[in-house]
N, C-alpha and C positions, 0 to 999 in steps of 0.2 A: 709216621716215622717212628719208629722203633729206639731204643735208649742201650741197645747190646752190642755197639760198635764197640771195638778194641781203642783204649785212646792213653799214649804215653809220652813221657816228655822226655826230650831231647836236647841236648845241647852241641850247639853249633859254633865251632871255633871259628873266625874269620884269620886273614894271612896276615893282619897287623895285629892279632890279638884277640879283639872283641868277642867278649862270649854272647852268645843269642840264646834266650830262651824257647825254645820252639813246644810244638804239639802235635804228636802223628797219630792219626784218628784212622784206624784201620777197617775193613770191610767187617761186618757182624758174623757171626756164628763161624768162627776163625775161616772163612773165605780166603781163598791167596787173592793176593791184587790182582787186578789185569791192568791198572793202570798207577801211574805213580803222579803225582799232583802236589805242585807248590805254590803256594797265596800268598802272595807279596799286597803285605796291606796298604790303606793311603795314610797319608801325614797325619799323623796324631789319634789313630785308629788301633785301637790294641787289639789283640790277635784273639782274643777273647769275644769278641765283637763277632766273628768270621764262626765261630766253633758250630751253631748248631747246623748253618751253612754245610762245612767240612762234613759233621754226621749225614748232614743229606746226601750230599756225592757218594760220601763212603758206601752208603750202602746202593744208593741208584743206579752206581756205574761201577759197584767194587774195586773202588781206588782208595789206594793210603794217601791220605790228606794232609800235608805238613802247613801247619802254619806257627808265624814266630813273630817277635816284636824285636822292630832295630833295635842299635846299639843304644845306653842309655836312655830308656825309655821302656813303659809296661813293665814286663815282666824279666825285662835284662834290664833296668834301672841298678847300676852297680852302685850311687852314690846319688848326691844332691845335684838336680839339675843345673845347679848354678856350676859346676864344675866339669859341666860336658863340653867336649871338644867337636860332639858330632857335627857333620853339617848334612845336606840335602846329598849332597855327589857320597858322601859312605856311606848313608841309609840305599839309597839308590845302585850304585855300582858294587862296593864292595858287600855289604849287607846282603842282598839281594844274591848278587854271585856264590854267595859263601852257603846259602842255604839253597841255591840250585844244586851244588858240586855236593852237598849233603846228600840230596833226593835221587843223583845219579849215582853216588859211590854206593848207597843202601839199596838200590832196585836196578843195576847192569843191563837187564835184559828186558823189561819193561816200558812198555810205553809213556813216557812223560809231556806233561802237560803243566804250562803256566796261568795260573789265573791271576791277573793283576787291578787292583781297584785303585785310580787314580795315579799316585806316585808309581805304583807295584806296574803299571805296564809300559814305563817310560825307556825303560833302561836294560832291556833284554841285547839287544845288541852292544852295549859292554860287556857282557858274560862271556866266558870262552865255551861254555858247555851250551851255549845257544843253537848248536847245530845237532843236539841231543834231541831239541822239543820238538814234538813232533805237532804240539798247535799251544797257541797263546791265544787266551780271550782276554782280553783288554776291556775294564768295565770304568765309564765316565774317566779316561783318560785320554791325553792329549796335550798339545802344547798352548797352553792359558797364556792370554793374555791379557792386560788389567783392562783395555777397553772392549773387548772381545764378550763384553758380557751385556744380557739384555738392561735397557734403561733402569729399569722398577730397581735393578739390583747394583746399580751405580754408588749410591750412596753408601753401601755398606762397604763395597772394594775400595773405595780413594779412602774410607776410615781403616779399612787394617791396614792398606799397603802403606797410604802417606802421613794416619794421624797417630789414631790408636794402636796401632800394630810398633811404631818404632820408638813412639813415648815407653811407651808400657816396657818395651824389651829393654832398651836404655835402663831406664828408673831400676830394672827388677833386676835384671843379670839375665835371663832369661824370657820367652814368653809366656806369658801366664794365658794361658788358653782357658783357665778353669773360671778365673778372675774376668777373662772379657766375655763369658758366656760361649765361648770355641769349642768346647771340650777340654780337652786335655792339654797340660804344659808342654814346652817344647824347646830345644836347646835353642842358645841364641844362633848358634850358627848354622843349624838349620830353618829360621827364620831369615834371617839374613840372607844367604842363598837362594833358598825359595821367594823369597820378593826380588832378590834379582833377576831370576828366570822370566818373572811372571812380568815385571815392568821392562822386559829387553826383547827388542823386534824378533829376534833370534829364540827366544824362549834359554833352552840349557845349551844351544851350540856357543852361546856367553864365552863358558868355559871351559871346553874342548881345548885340548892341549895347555891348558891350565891346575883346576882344580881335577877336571877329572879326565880322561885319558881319551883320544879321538877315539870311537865306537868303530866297528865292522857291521854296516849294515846288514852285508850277505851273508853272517853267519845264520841269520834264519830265515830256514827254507822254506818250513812248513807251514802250514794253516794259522792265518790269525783272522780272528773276529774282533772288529770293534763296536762295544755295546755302548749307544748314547741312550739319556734317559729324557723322554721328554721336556719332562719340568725340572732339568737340572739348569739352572742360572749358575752355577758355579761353572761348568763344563759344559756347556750348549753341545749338541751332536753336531754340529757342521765343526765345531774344533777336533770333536772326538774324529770326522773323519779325517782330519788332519793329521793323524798320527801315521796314518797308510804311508807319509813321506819319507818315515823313519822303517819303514818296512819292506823294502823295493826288491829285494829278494823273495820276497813271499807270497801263500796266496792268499788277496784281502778278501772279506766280507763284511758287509756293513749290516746293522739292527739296530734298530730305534726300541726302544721297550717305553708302554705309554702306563702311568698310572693304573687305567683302563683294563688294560692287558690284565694288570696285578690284582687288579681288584681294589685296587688301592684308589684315596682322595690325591695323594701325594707321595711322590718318591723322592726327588732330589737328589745334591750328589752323593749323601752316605749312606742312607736308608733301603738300596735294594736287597741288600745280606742284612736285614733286619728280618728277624722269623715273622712278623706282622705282615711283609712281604714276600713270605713264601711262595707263592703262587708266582711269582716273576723268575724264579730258579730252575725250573725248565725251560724258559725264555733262552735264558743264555746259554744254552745247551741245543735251542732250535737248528733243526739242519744239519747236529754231530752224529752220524750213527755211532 
């Protein structure tokens, strides 16, 4: 992989406001795109994470790559996380939307494509420009739930969702992700949220007609792939093919990618867009001419 892709930053106004930092990584040796592409990252995953990724696409399929980091947080952090209002339904619907309606207004006539890692492929049918995409791959995403995970990894869910996870958010104002070994902080109200999803038989239909707006399933028609990762305990693939139910207008494909595959000892749910993992980034592209 080559280091002469185009790559500039962007800013993405959302309709309440919120500015988004983004990054569109264009095809090398000024190539025009043929394809338009947006990565919607997972909870607590900065869009920084995603870049050498994007370079790969960019030049393997000559697509412009936009990737960005929700509101309050990474590289759109406007202020102290203690004073965020975000929660999981504006990262997810409006955030997410706002940097679709970015990738269609900049490229009209081009074929667009969503790539989404966890959070990022939940929420394509709240977008109104969803009938734009002409394919979603959806990677270790699906609808969690806190028993839904293998045994061995029991111990750690009942500690974020019922121990550690709401001491620590209470105590701090926020979650300190950096503090409990997570990664990265997180507003409280996207903590909050996201363990209501996650502990509710329903997953995010919780708050449908609530927090965030009933969805249009059938606004997307096109092609989605859903990529489960073997050794993902966080997201098992039999959840991941549980997202197909949120997708009923379209047409689904299922992929397991195994460590194996990658060449890898281990993947899990953040590590397949880690460049160590390169070798699994054709994977998810298996069967797209």
């Amino acid at each position: 992989m080559t280091d002469d892709t185009g790559d500039q930053s962007v800013h993405i106004t959302t309709p309440d406001g919120a500015q988004l930092a983004g990054r569109l990584v264009l095809p090398p040796d000024g190539r025009e795109p043929r394809l338009a592409v947006v990565l919607h990252g997972a909870t607590g995953v900065p869009r920084d994470y995603y870049t050498r990724f994007a370079a790969w696409l960019a030049q393997a399929r000559d697509a412009a790559v936009l990737t960005y980091d929700y509101r309050d947080f990474g590289a759109s952090a406007a202020g102290p996380v203690t004073r965020s209002g975000a929660t999981m339904a504006m990262w997810g619907v409006i955030d997410q939307a706002a940097a679709l309606d970015w990738l269609c207004d900049h490229y009209p006539e081009t074929e667009i494509w969503v790539i989404g890692h966890s959070l990022g492929g939940l929420c394509l049918p709240f977008h109104a420009n969803a009938g734009r995409v002409a394919r979603l791959i959806a990677v270790a995403s699906g609808p969690a739930h806190w028993t839904k995970h293998p045994l061995s990894y029991m111990p750690s869910v009942v500690a974020f969702w019922f121990l550690l996870g709401p001491l620590a958010t209470l105590l701090c104002g926020y979650l300190p992700g950096r503090l409990l070994g997570l990664g990265a902080d997180l507003p409280k109200g996207v903590f909050w949220q996201w363990r209501r999803w996650c502990t509710s038989r329903g997953f995010y239909r919780v708050d449908w007609g609530q927090s965030m707006p009933h969805p249009t399933p059938d606004r997307m028609t096109g092609a989605v792939t859903l990529v489960g990762i073997a050794d993902d305990e966080m997201m098992p693939p039999e959840r991941v093919r549980r997202l197909a139910d949120f997708y009923p207008a379209a047409t689904i494909r299922h992929r397991v990618i195994t460590p194996a595959e990658a060449g890898s000892k281990a993947i899990g749910h953040l590590r397949v867009f880690a460049e160590r993992n390169a070798r699994a980034w054709p994977l998810l592209l298996d069967g797209i001419a």
